[in-house]
N, C-alpha and C positions, 0 to 999 in steps of 0.2 A: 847474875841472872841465869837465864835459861840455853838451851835449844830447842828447836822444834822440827818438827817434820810429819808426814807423811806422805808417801810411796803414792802420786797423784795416775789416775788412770785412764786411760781413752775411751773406757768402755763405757758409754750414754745409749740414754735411750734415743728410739729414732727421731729423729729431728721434726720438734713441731712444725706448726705452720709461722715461716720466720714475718712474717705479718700481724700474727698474735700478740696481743700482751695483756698483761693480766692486770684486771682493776681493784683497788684496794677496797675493801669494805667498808659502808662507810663509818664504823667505829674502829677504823686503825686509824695511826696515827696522821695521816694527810690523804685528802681525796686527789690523789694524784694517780698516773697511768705509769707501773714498773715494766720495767724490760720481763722477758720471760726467763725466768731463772733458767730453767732445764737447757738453754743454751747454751749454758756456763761451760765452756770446753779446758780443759789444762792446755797450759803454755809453755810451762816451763820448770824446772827443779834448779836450785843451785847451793852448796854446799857453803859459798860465801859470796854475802853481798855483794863485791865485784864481779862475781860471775854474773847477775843482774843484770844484763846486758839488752838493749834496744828495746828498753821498758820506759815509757814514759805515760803520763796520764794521773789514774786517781787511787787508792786502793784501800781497803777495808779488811783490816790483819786478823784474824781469829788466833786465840794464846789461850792455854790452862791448861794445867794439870794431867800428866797421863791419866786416862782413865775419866776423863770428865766429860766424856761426849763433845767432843771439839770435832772430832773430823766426821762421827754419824751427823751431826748440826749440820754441819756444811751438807751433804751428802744429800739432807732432806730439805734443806734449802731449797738446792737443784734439781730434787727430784731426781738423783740416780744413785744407784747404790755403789758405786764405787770409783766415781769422782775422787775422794780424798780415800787412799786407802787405809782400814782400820783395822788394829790386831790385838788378839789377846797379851800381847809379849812385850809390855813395857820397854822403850829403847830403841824399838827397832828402827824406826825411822827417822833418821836424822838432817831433811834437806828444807828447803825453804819450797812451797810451791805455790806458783803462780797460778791461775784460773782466769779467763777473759770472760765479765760478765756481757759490756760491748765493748765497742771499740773504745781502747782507752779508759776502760772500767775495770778493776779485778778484785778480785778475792788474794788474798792470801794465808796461808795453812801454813801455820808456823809447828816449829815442835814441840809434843808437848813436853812442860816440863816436872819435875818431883821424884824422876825415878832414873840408875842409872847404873847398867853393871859392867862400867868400862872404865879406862884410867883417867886418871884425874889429869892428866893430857890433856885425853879425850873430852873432858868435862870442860875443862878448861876453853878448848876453842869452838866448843857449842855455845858457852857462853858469850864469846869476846864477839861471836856474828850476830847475835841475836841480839845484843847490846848496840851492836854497828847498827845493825837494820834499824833499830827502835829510834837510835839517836839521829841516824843519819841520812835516813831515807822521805826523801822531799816529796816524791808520791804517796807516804801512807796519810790517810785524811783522819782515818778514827779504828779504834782497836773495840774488838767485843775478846772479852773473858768467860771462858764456860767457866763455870764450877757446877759439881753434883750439887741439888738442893740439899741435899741434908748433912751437906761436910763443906759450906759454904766459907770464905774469906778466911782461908787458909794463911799461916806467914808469907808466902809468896808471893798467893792473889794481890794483899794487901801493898805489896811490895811494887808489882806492876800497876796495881790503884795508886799507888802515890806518886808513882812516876809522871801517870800521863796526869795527875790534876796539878802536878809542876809545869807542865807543858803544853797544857789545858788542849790535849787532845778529847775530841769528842768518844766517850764512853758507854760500853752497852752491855751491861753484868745477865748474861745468861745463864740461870740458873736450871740447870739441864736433869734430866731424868726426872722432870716435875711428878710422870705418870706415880712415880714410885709411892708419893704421897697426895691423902685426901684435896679436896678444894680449901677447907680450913688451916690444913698445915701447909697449901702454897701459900696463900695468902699472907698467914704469920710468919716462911723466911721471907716475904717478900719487902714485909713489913720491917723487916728486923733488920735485913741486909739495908734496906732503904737509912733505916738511922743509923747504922754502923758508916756508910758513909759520909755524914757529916763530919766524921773528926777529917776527914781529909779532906772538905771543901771544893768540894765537883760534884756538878751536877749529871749525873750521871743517871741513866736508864736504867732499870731492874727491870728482866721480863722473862718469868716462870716458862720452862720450856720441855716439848717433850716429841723428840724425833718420831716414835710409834704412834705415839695418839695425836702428830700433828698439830702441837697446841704452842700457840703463838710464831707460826710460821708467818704470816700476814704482817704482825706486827717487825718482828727480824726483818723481814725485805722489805718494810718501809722506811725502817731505819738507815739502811744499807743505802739504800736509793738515794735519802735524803742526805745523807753525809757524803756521798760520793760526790755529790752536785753541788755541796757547801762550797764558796770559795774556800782557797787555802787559808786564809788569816782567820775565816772563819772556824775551822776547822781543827786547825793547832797551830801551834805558835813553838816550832822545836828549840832547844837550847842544851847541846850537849853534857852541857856541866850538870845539868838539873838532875840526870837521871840515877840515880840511888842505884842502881843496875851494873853501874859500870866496875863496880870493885870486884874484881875478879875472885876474891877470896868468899862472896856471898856467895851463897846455896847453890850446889850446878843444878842446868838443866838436863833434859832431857829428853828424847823425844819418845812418841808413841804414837801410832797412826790414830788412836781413838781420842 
């Protein structure tokens, strides 16, 4: 499998009114009341799993591809610009990072993975943590996967797709940079990635996404919200062996703050 990362940061806008929250519209997915995202503070970094320490509760992992708008997503989620930090330089950030969305709620910014100019060590034990977290961590409830829309369910993606519908973790296929293309060509990957996922039998969300023009933020933190709250059996059901991830000799990761 992979690593991931990026370089998480203190720097938020000022703090709303913590009595706020924000209501869904009512064509997202449930008329329910979310927390207020821009709360979302970092918590934490850690290089491997066991360093994960005095963490307990529910978490919602973000994974894909350097370069896929994984940490701008988050970023706009929350509303601040550098919440999850993002770089032009492939690699560079390589740690696990926490986010408190409440109490006993989080985000997590995994690194991203497909690129990686360091030794196959290095590759090596980016993999073996990201593999550990995925298989092993009893607080993640559900994984969202960015991918660029128009370089959609790459070998990899497909690889983290098979995993979690072995383990029937709840799934959220973010396909990011929508702004890039018309309303016609969203809808056609949307349609397309929609049936590419039946060969793997998960039911799985697709929702066209695009940090600048703010399109499908609503739907993302309804998602979030909702699976966070899932009980756990609801939610996944882990089983070490299942994960196609753990062969160390597959594809390394790597991380990228973006």
């Amino acid at each position: 499998m992979k690593s991931w990362s990026s370089t998480a940061s203190a720097d938020r806008i000022a703090d709303p009114d913590p009595l706020k929250a924000q209501a869904l519209p009512e064509d997202a997915c449930t008329r329910q009341v979310i927390p207020d995202f821009r709360r979302t503070v970092f918590v934490q970094s850690a290089a491997r799993l066991c360093d994960l320490k005095g963490i307990s509760g529910a978490e919602v992992a973000f994974a894909g591809r350097s370069n896929s708008g994984k940490s701008s997503a988050l970023n706009a989620l929350c509303e601040q610009r550098s919440l999850a930090r993002t770089s032009r330089t492939p690699g560079r950030t390589r740690l696990i990072n926490l986010f408190r969305l409440t109490d006993g709620q989080y985000l997590v910014d995994l690194p991203g993975y497909g690129y990686a100019r360091v030794s196959e060590q290095q590759r090596r034990a980016w993999q073996t943590e990201l593999t550990r977290y995925l298989e092993r961590r009893r607080e993640l409830r559900g994984l969202i996967i960015t991918m660029d829309i128009r370089h959609f369910l790459k070998p990899l993606d497909r690889e983290l797709i098979d995993w979690a519908a072995q383990t029937r973790l709840r799934l959220l296929l973010l396909l990011t940079k929508a702004d890039k293309l018309g309303a016609e060509a969203q809808a056609r990957a949307r349609r397309e990635s929609t049936l590419a996922l039946q060969e793997f039998g998960v039911n799985a969300t697709v929702q066209p996404f695009s940090a600048p023009k703010r399109l499908g933020i609503d739907e993302t933190r309804a998602w979030i919200w909702e699976t966070l709250n899932a009980p756990r059996e609801e939610a996944a059901s882990l089983s070490p062996a299942t994960n196609p991830a753990s062969d160390p000799a597959s594809d390394p990761v790597s991380n990228s703050g973006e």
